[in-house]
VEXRO-593514 format. One record per residue (C-alpha): chain; x, y, z. Coordinates in nm, 3 decimals. Layout:
ATOM;A;X;Y;Z
...
end
This chain:
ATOM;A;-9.140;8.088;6.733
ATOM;A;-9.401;7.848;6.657
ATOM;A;-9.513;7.466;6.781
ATOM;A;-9.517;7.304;6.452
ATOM;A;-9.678;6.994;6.389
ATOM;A;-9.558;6.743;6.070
ATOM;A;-9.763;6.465;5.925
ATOM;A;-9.614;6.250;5.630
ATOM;A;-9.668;5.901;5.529
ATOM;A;-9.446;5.677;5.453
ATOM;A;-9.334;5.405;5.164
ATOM;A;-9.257;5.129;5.351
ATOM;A;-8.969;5.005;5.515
ATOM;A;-8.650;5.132;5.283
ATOM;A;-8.850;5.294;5.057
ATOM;A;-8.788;5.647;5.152
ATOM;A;-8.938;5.901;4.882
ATOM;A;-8.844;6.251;4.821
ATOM;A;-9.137;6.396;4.997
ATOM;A;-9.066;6.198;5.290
ATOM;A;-8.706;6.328;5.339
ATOM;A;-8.842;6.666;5.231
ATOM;A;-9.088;6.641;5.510
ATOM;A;-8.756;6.510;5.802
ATOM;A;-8.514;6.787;5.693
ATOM;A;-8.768;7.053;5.692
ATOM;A;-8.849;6.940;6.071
ATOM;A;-8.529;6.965;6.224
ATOM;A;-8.409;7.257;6.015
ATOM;A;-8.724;7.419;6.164
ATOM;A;-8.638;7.310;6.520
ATOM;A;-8.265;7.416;6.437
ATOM;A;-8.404;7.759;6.425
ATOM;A;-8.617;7.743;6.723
ATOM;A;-8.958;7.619;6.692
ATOM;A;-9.106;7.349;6.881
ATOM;A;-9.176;7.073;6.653
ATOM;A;-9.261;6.710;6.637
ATOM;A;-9.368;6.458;6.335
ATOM;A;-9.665;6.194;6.354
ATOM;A;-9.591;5.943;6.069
ATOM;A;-9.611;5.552;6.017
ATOM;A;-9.252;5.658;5.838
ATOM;A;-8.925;5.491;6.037
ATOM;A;-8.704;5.784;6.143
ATOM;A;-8.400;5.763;5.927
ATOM;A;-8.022;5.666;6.083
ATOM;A;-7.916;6.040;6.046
ATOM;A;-8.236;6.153;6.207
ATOM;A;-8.166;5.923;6.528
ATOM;A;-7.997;6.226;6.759
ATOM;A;-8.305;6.486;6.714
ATOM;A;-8.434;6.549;7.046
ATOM;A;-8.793;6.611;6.913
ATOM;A;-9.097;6.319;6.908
ATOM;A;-9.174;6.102;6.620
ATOM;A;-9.523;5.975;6.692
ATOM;A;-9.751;5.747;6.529
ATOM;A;-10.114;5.811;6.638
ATOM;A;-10.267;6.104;6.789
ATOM;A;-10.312;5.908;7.108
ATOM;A;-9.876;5.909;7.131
ATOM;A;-9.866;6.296;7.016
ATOM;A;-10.108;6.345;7.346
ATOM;A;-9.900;6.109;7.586
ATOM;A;-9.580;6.237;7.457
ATOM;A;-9.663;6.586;7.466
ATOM;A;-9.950;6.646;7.722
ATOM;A;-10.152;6.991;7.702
ATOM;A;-9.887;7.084;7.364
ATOM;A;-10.122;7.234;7.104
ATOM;A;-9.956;7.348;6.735
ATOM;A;-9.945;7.686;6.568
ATOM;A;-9.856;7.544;6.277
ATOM;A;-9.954;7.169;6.137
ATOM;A;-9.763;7.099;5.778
ATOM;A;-9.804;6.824;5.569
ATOM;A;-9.677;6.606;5.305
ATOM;A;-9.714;6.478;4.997
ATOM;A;-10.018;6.433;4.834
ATOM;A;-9.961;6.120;4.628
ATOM;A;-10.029;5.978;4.997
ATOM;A;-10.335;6.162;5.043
ATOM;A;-10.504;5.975;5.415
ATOM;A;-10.223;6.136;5.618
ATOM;A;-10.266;6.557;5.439
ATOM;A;-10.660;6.474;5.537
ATOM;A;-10.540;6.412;5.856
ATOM;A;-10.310;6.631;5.913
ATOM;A;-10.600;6.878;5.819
ATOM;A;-10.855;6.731;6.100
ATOM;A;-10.597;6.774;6.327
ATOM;A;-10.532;7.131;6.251
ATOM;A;-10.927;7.170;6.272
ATOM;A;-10.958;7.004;6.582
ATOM;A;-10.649;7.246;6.756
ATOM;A;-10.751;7.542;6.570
ATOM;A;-10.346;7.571;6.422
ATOM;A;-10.330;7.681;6.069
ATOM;A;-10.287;7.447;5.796
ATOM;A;-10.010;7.391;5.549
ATOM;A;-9.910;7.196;5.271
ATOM;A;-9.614;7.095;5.090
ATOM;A;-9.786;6.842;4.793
ATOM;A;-9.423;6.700;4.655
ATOM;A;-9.581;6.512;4.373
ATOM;A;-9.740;6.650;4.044
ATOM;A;-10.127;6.633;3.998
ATOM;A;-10.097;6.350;3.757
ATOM;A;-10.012;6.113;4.002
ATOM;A;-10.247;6.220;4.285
ATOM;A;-10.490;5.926;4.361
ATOM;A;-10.748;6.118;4.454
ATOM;A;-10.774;6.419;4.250
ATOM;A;-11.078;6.609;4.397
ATOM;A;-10.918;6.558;4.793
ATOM;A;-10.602;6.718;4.684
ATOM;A;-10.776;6.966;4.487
ATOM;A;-11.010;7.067;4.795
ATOM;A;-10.645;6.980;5.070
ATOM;A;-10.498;7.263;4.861
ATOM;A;-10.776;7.529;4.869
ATOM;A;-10.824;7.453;5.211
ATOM;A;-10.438;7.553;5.318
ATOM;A;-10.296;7.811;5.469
ATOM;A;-10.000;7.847;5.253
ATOM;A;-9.900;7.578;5.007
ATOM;A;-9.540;7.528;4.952
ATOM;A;-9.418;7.461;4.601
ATOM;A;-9.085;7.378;4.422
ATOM;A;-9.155;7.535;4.081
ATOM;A;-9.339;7.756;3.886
ATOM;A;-9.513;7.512;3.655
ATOM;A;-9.625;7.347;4.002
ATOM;A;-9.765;7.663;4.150
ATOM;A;-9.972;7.676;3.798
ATOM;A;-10.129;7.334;3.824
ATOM;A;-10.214;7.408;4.203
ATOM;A;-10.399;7.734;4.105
ATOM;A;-10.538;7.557;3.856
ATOM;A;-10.686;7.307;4.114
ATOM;A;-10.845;7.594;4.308
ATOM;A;-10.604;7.708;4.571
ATOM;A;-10.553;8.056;4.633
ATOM;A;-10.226;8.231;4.439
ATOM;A;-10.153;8.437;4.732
ATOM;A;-10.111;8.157;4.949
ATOM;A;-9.818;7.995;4.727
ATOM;A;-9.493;8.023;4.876
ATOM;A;-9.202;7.806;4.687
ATOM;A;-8.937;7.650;4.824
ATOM;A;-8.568;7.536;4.680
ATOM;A;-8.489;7.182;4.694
ATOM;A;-8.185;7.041;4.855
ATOM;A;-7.979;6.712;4.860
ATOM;A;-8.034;6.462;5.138
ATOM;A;-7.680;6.328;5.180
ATOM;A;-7.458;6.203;5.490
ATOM;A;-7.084;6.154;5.503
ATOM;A;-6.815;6.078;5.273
ATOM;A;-6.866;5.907;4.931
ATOM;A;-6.650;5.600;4.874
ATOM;A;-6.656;5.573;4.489
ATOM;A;-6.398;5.320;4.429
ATOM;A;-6.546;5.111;4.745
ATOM;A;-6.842;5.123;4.553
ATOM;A;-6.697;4.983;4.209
ATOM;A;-6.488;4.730;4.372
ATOM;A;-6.771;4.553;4.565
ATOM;A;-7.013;4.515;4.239
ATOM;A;-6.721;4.485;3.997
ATOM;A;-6.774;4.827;3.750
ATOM;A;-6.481;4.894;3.587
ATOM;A;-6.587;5.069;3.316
ATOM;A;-6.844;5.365;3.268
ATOM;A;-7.167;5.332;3.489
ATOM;A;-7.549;5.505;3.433
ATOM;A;-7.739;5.514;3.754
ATOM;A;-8.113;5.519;3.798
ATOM;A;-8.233;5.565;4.158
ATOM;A;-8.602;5.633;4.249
ATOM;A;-8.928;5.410;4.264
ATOM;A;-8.936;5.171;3.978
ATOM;A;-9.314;5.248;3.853
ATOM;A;-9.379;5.369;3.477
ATOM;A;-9.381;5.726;3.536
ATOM;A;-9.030;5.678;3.630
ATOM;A;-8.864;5.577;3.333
ATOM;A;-8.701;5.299;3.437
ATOM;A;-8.877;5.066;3.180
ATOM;A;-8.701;5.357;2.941
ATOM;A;-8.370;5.315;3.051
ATOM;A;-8.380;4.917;3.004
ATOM;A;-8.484;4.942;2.693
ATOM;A;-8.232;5.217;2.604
ATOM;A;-7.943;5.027;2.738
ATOM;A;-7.869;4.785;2.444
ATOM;A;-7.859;5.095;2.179
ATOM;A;-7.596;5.241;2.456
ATOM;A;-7.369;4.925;2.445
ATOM;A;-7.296;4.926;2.038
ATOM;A;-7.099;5.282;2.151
ATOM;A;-7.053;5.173;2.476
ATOM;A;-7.021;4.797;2.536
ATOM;A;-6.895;4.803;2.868
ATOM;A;-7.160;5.031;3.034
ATOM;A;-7.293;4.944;3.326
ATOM;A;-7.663;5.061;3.433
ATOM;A;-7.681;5.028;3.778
ATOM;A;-8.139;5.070;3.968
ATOM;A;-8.153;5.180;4.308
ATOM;A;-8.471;5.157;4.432
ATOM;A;-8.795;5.013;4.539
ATOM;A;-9.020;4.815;4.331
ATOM;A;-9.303;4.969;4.259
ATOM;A;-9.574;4.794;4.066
ATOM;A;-9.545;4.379;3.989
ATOM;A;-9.414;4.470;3.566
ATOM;A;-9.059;4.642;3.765
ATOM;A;-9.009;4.309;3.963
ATOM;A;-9.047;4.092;3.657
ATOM;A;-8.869;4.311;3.422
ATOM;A;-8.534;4.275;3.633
ATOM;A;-8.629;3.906;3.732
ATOM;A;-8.583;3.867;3.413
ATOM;A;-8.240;4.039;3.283
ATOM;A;-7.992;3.834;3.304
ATOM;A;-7.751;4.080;3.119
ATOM;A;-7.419;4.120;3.402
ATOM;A;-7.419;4.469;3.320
ATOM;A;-7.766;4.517;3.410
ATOM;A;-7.688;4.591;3.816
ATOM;A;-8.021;4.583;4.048
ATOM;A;-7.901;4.701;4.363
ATOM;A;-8.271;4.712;4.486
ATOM;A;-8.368;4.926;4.802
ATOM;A;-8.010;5.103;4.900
ATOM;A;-7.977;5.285;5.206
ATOM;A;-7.836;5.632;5.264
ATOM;A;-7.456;5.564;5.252
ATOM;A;-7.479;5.319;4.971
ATOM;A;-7.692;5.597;4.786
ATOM;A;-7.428;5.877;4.868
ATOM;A;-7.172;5.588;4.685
ATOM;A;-7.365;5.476;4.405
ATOM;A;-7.413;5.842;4.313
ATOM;A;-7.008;5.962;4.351
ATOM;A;-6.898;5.636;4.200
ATOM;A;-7.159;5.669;3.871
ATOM;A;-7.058;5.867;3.538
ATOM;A;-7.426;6.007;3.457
ATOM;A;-7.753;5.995;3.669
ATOM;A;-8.056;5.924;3.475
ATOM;A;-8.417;5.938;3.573
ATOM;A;-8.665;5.963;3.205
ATOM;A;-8.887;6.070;3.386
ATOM;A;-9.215;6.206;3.282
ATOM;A;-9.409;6.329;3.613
ATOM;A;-9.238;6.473;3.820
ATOM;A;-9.225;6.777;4.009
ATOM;A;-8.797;6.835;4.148
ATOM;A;-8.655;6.503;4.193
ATOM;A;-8.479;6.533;4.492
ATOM;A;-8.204;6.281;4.334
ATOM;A;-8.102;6.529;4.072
ATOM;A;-7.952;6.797;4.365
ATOM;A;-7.785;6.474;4.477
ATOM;A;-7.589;6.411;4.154
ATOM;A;-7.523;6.758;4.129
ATOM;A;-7.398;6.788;4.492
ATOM;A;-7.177;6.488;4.387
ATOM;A;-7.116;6.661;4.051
ATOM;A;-7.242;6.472;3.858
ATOM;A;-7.459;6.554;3.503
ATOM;A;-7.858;6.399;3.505
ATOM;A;-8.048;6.319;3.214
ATOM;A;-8.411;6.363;3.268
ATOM;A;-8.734;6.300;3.081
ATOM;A;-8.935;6.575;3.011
ATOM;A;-9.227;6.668;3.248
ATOM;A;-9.449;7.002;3.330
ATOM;A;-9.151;7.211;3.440
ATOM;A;-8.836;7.053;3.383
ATOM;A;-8.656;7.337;3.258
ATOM;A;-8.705;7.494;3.563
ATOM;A;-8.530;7.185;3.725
ATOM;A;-8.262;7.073;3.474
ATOM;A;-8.078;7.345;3.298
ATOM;A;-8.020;7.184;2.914
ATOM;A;-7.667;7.184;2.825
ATOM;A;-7.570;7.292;3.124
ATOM;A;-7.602;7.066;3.407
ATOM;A;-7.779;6.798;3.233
ATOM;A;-7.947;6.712;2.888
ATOM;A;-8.371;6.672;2.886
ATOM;A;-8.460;6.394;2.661
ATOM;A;-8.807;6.313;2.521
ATOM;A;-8.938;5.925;2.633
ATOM;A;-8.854;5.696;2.365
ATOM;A;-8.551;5.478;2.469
ATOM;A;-8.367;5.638;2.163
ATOM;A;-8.385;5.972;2.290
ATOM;A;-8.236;5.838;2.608
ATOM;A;-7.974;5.619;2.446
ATOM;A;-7.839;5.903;2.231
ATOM;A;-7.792;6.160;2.500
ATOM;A;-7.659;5.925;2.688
ATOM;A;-7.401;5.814;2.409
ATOM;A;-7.299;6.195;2.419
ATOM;A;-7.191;6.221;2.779
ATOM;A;-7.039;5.921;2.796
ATOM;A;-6.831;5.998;2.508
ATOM;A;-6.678;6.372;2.576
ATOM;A;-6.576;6.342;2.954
ATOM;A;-6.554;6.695;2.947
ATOM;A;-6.867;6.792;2.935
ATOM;A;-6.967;6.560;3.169
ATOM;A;-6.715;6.718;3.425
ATOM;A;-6.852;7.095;3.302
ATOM;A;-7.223;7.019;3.369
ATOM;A;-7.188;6.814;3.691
ATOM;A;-6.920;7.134;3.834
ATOM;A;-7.209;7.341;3.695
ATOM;A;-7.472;7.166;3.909
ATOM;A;-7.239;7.135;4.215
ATOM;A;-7.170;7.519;4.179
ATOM;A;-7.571;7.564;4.189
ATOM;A;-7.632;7.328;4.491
ATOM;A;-7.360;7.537;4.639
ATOM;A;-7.515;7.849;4.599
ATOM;A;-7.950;7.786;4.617
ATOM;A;-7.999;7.457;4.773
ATOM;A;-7.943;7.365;5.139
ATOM;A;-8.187;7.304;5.378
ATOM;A;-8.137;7.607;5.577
ATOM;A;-8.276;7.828;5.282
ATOM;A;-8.572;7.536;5.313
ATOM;A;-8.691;7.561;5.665
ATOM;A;-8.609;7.976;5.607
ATOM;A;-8.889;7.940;5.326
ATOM;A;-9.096;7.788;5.480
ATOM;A;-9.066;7.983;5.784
ATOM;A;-9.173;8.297;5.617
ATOM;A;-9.459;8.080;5.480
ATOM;A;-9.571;8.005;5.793
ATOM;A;-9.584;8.411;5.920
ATOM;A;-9.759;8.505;5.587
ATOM;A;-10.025;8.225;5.671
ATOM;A;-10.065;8.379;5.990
ATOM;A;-10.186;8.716;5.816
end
């Protein structure tokens, strides 16, 4: 077994991303199974994470205090659209001679600084990937192909759903679209606004319900500004009104366009529910068309009219979200993760 080391960064208070909850299962499903592991991150450690016995550390000065003499096989980090903490994470695996290992959760279009995370990824041990579209654009950036290992994604859920507890509190009583994820550009929400009128002539009592953070000043105006009832900002949500908004919505929809596996989209599925998704390198991969969810192209049309089509033939809704829920079922659970990237971690060791 190995002493694994985790360094992430984090969004902010409530604004928990996909890579960070990537980066918390994958550390106790690791220490599940054995190794010795703790996490240095300016990240809070989520509710559900409050019972792990192992350290969540800020500074290297804690990790040393906490765990005197403790040196890591293994250190893994996250997500290079928050590139300061992989650099880090990469001194620190210099500095203890461990190996180092990388799990970049976000696509190359949105890395800030494209020549670290180019040279971050040559420089690791194994780098974990979710698709094969992301393993290209990582050998394309220079890191080895033999030291790509991919991983499933899984849904980060806890508890019961309460659906109708949901409705009742923020009045939906008829069909209800939910976007949840960071509200910048490459996100689509802008999309779905603008897609939401041409929904209501089929549709007029639709509901589209953002869960989220604000990302960039245009999201915080853009909802400042609707003053449409059925427009529903629920802002920053946490994890059991997530788990609700998701079992008590008809459709998930996230346009999308750079993305890499939206963590969300096991989520619906898990709650069996259908996504629509915009189309980015990948995606069908990710979203299986026609079967567990419909890939549109970015114009709020696009959106609107697939859309329009699940909301009108309940049965296929009910067919694609079983169909995702059946495929959660079977491929995605965070014991095949940390298994993954367990076996990454002995092939880095070659």
């Amino acid at each position: 077994m190995s002493g694994v080391l985790s360094v992430f960064g984090g969004y902010g208070p409530g604004a928990t991303s996909g890579a960070e909850r990537m980066a918390w299962r994958t550390t106790a499903g690791l220490a599940r199974r054995g190794h010795t592991v703790a996490a240095m991150t300016d990240a809070v450690r989520p509710a559900a994470m409050a019972g792990e016995p192992w350290p969540v550390l800020g500074t290297e000065a804690e990790l040393l205090a906490a765990l005197p003499g403790w040196r890591p096989d293994v250190v893994h980090a996250y997500d290079l659209a928050l590139p300061g903490p992989v650099r880090l994470a990469r001194e620190l695996a210099d500095r203890y001679g461990a190996r180092f290992v990388l799990t970049p959760a976000s696509t190359t279009d949105i890395w800030p600084d494209k020549a670290l995370g180019a040279e971050l990824c040559a420089a690791a041990r194994a780098v974990f990937t979710l698709t094969e579209a992301e393993s290209a654009a990582i050998r394309a950036v220079g890191a080895p192909g033999a030291r790509l290992f991919r991983l499933p994604q899984a849904p980060d859920l806890e508890g019961g759903a309460h659906a109708g507890e949901f409705r009742r509190r923020h009045r939906v009583d008829g069909p209800m679209v939910l976007f949840l994820g960071r509200r910048v550009a490459t996100k689509g929400y802008r999309t779905l606004l603008d897609a939401a009128p041409l929904v209501w002539h089929a549709f007029p009592d639709t509901v589209f319900a953002f869960g989220g953070p604000d990302g960039e000043p245009e999201a915080t105006a853009a909802f400042s500004a609707s003053r449409d009832g059925r427009i529903l900002n629920l802002g920053m949500i946490d994890d059991r009104a997530k788990h609700d908004a998701l079992a008590a919505c008809d459709v998930l929809a996230l346009p999308t366009r750079a993305d890499v596996f939206p963590l969300v989209f096991a989520e619906a599925w898990s709650c069996g529910r259908p996504v629509v998704s915009g189309s980015f390198a990948g995606v069908s991969e990710v979203v299986r068309h026609g079967v567990d969810g419909l890939v549109v192209g970015d114009r709020p049309p696009d959106v609107a009219d697939a859309l329009t089509r699940l909301l009108g033939d309940e049965r296929l809704r009910t067919s694609m979200g079983a169909a995702g829920r059946r495929r959660v079922e079977r491929e995605m659970s965070w014991e095949h993760v940390a298994r993954a990237v367990e076996a990454g971690f002995d092939r880095s060791a070659d």
